[in-house]
N, C-alpha and C positions, 0 to 999 in steps of 0.2 A: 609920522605916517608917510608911505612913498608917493600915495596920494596927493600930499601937499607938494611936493616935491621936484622942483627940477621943469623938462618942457613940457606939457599938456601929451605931444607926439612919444616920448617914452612910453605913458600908460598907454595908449593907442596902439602901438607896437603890441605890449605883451599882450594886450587883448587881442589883436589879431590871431597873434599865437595860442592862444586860448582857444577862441572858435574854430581855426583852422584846425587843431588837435582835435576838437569834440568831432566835427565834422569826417574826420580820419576813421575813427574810433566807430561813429553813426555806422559808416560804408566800407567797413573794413571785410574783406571779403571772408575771411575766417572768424567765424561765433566767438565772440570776446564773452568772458563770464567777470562779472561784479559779484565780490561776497560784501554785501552790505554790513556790518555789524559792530554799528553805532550811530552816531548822527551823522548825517550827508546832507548838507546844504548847498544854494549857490550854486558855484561852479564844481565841489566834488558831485551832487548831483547831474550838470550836465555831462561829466564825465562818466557816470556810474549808469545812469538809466537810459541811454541811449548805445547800450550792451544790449547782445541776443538774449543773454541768459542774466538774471538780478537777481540774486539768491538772498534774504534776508534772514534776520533772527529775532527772537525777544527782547534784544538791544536795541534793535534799529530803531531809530528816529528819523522822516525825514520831514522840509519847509522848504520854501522859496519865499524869505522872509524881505523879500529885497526894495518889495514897495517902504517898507520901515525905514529905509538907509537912502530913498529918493534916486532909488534904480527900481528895474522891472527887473521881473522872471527870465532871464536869458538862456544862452547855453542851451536852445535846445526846444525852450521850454515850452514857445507857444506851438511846439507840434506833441510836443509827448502830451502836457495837458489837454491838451484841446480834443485828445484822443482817450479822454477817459470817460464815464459814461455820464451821459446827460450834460449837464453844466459844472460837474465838481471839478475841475479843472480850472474853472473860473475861480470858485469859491476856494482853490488853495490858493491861487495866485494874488486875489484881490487882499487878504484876510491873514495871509502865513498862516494857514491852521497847521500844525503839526499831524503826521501822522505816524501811529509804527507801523511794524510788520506786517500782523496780519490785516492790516487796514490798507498797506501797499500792496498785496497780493490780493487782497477782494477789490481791488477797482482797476489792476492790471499795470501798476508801476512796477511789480517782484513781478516774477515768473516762479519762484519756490520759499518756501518758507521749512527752516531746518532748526532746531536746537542748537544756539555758537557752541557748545561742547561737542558737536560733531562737525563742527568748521576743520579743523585740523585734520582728521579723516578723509573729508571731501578732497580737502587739498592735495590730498597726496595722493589720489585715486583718480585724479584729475590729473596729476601728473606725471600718470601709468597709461594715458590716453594715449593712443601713436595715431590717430590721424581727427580732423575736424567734420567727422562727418554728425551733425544735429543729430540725429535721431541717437544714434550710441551715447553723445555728450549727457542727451536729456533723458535717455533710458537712466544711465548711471546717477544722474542728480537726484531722479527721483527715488530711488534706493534708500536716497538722508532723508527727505522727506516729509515732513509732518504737516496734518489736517489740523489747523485752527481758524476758528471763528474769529469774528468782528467782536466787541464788546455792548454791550446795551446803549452806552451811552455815546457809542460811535459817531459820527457825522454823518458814515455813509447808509446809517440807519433812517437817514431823513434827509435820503435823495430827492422826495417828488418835491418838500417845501423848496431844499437847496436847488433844483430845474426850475421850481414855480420863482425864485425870488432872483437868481443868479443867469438867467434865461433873458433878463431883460435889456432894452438897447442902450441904454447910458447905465455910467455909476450913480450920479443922482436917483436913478429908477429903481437900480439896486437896493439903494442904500431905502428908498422911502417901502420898499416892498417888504424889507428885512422889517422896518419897524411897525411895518401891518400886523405884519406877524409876532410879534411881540407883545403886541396891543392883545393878540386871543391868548398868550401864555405865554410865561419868561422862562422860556427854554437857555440855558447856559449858552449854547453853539453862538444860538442867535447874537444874547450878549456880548457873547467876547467876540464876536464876527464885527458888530457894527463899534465895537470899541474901536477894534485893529485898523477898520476902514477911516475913522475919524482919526485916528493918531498918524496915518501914514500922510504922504508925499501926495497931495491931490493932482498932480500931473502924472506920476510915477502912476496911480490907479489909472486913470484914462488910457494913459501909451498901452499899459498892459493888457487892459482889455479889446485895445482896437486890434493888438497884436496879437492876441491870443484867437482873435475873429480872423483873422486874415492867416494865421496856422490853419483853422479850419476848414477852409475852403480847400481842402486837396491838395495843398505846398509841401512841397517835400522838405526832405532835412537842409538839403543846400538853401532852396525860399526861404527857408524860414532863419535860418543863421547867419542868411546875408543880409536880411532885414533888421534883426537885430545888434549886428556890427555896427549897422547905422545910427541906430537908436544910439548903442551902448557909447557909442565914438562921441556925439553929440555931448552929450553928459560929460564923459573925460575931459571934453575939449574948453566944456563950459559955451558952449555957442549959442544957447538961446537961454540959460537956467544954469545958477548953482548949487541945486538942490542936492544933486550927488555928495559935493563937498560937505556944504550943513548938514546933512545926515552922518557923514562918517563923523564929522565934529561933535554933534549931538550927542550919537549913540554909542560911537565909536573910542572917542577922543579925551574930550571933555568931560561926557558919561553925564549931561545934566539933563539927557532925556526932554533938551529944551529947543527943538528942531523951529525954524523960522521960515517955513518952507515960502515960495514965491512963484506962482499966488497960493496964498495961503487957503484959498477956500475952493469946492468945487465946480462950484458955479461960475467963478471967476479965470477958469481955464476954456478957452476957446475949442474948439474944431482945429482951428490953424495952427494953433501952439502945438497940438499932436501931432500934426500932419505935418511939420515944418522938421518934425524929428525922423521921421522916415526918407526922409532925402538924402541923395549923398553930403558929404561934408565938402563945402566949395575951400579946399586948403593943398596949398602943395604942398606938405608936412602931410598929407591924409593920404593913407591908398586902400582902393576897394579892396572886396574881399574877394579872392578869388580861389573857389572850392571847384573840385572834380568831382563831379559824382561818380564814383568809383563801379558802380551797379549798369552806367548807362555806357559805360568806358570798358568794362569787360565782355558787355555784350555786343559791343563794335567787333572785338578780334577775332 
């Protein structure tokens, strides 16, 4: 794995290149279109949903499973999440729940939901387009088109529980709210919610949540991807926590699903431990991130 591999500052590097692309991408002055149509995780999610236009199918799957692997949601994430309705944002990021399609376009991750047998169609009709003007882009999309529902057993079908329990100020809080609720009936969500939370990276939960609180407060895409560099840098660097490593080891590598996270438990992760992760990296091997917002830069000229 490259991960293991060579100086701390290589991975740092390509992540920079990472976020600075998604960031590109975010602020690109002309409506970029994502045709979703299969699983997008991670980073093809921050590259895919932070498009004007996210076109999904019955294929699509997406997660930011990253608390698992002793990283957080990046790429993006604690501003698209954090922009979805109530607290479900929280509850994909804490939890990886998986979502498809039409469960991306009822909470506002798609912007269309279409048949992949009419993927190919789209494509080429899209690329009969001669200028970026939205409204033509999104008159034409919606031609493909199709009305589908949520499923019964959806998540987003048990919004107020998921606001009542994922609403709260720590993960501890979290976690003791989910199992209130489980105490009045053993809803599945619930279950595999408070597994996912106990199997992950209990720092990796915390960062995420402080982070995805501090997307919410009105940070734009450049806030919020500069903050995350920091985070994400930290981890690479290994500067306070190897957790990143032992997950890929774990999950990744070894595959013994037998993660030794450090500290192992939630209680035993401080305020300061999180808050030591949002700082720059003190290394001259390290360099900020430096993004243009592209939207506050054209409207200078």
């Amino acid at each position: 794995m490259p991960a293991f591999a060579g100086h701390w500052s290589y991975g740092a590097t390509h992540y920079r290149k990472l976020v600075s692309l998604t960031h590109q991408i975010a602020t690109y002055k002309k409506p970029l279109i994502s045709l979703i149509n299969g699983m997008v995780m991670g980073a093809g999610a921050g590259l895919s949903i932070n498009t004007r236009f996210r076109v999904v199918t019955q294929n699509t799957v997406f997660a930011m499973p990253e608390v698992f692997l002793g990283f957080f949601p990046d790429v993006g994430a604690s501003r698209f999440l954090s922009r979805l309705p109530g607290y479900f944002g929280e509850y994909i990021g804490l939890t990886g729940a998986r979502l498809d399609g039409a469960e991306m376009v009822a909470c506002g991750l798609a912007t269309h939901f279409i048949s992949s047998r009419k993927l190919k169609s789209l494509e080429n009709a899209l690329q009969a387009v001669t200028n970026s003007d939205i409204a033509t882009i999104t008159k034409l999309i919606d031609k493909f088109t199709e009305s589908v529902d949520v499923k019964e057993d959806s998540s987003l079908r048990r919004l107020e529980t998921i606001n009542r329990c994922f609403s709260r100020k720590t993960v501890e809080e979290i976690v003791q709210s989910l199992e209130n609720e489980s105490e009045k009936g053993e809803e599945k969500w619930i279950k595999d919610s408070l597994h996912a939370m106990r199997s992950s990276c209990p720092l990796s939960l915390k960062i995420f949540l402080k982070s995805i609180r501090e997307g919410r407060q009105e940070q734009d895409i450049g806030q919020c991807l500069a903050r995350e560099y920091n985070i994400g840098s930290h981890f690479i660097r290994r500067t306070f926590s190897n957790d990143l490593y032992e997950g890929i080891r774990a999950k990744l590598v070894v595959k013994d699903n037998k993660a030794k996270w450090e500290p192992a438990r939630l209680e035993l992760v401080s305020d300061e431990m999180v808050n030591q992760h949002f700082r720059n990296v003190e290394d001259e091997d390290w360099q900020c991130l430096m993004v243009l917002d592209r939207y506050k830069a054209i409207s200078k000229l």
